[in-house]
N, C-alpha and C positions, 0 to 999 in steps of 0.2 A: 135102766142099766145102759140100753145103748147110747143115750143122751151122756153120761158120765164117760164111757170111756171117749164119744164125741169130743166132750170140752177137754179130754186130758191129752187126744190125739192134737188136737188145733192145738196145746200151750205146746206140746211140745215141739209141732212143727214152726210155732212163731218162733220161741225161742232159739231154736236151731238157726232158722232164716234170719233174724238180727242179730247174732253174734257172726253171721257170714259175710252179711252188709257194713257189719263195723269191723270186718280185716280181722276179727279172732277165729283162730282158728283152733281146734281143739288138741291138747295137750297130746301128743302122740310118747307111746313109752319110748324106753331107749332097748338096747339091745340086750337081751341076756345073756348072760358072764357066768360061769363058774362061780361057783361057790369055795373054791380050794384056791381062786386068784387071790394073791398075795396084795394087802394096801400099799398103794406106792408112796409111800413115805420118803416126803421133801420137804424143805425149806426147814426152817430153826425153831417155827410153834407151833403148838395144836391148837388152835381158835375154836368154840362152843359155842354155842348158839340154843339158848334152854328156851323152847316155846312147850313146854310139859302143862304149861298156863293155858295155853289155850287150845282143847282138844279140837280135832278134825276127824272129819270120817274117812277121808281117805287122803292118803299119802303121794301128791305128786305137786310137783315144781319143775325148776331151771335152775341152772348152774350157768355162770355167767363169768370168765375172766381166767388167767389174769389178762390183759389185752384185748385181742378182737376174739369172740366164738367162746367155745363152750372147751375146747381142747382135749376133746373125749376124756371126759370125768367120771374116773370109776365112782359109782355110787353102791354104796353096800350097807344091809341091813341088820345090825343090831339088837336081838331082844334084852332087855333091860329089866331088870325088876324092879317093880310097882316104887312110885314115891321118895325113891331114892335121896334122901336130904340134902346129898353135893351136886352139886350140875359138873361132872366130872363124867369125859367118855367112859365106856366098858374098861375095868382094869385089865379084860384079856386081851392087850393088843394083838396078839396074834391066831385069837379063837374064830373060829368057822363060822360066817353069816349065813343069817336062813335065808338069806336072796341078794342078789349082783347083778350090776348091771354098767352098761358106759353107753354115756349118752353120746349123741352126733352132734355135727356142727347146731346144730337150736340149741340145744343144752337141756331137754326137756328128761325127765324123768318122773317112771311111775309106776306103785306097788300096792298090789291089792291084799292086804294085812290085815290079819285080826287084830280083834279090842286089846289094845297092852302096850306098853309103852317100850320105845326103840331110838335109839341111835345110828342115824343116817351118816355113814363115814362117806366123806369124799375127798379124793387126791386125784392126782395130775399126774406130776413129774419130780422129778427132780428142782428145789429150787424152790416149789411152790409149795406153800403151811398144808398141811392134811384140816380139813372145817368138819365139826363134826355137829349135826342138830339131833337135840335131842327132841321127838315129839310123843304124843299120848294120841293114839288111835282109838276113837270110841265112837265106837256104830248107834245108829239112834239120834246121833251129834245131827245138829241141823247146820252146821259149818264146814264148809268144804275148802279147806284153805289151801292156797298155792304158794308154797314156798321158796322164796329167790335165796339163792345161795351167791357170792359174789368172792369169788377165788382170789388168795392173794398172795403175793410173791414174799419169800421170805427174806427176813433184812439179814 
């Protein structure tokens, strides 16, 4: 038994020390936000982004633009029901997320959520499309995917 947690202490301290030597550093969450903050609804579209295809176990990425930085991007959570046939965000645009957040200049965000599937809303400003990703969280998933989100100005 000691031998096993042995090998499992050494992968994880190697793995820690090579992701430190090759400049990754790890995904820090953003700031938590009310739940009762309002989506800042800008620019002239709502852009989707359906990754429902490919489950993840956990929920964190960056937000990136429009410009330089991350431009404190509220990111807010969505629960959706199962399967949904349209890749269309929640029709409640102005219903209550079960979790909120804005990220800092990195643009990094991150939500530890149950099995089900959600709608990550994020806005800006003024000016800027509201993107909305839809994903499927399923624990057990042996894929931990990091999702770039890249903001964009509305025409």
């Amino acid at each position: 038994m000691d031998r096993v947690k042995h090998t499992a202490l050494s992968a994880c301290f190697f793995f820690g020390l090579t992701s430190v030597m090759l400049g990754q550093s790890p995904s820090r969450p953003c700031t938590e936000e009310s739940v009762t903050t309002e989506t800042r609804w800008g620019g002239n579209e709502r852009i989707v982004i359906d990754l429902r295809d490919q489950p993840t176990r956990t929920v964190r990425g960056v937000v990136r633009g429009p410009g330089e930085g991350s431009l404190e991007t509220l990111v807010q959570v969505f629960p959706r029901e199962h399967s949904d046939p349209l890749c269309r965000p929640s029709d409640q645009e102005n219903a209550v997320p079960a979790a909120a957040c804005v990220t800092g200049d990195d643009g990094f965000f991150a939500f530890s959520l149950p099995s089900g599937e959600y709608e990550l809303r994020m806005s800006q400003n003024k000016g800027v499309d509201v993107t909305s990703v839809i994903v499927t969280v399923k624990h057990g998933c042996h894929r931990a995917r990091k999702i770039k989100v890249a903001m964009h100005v509305g025409t």
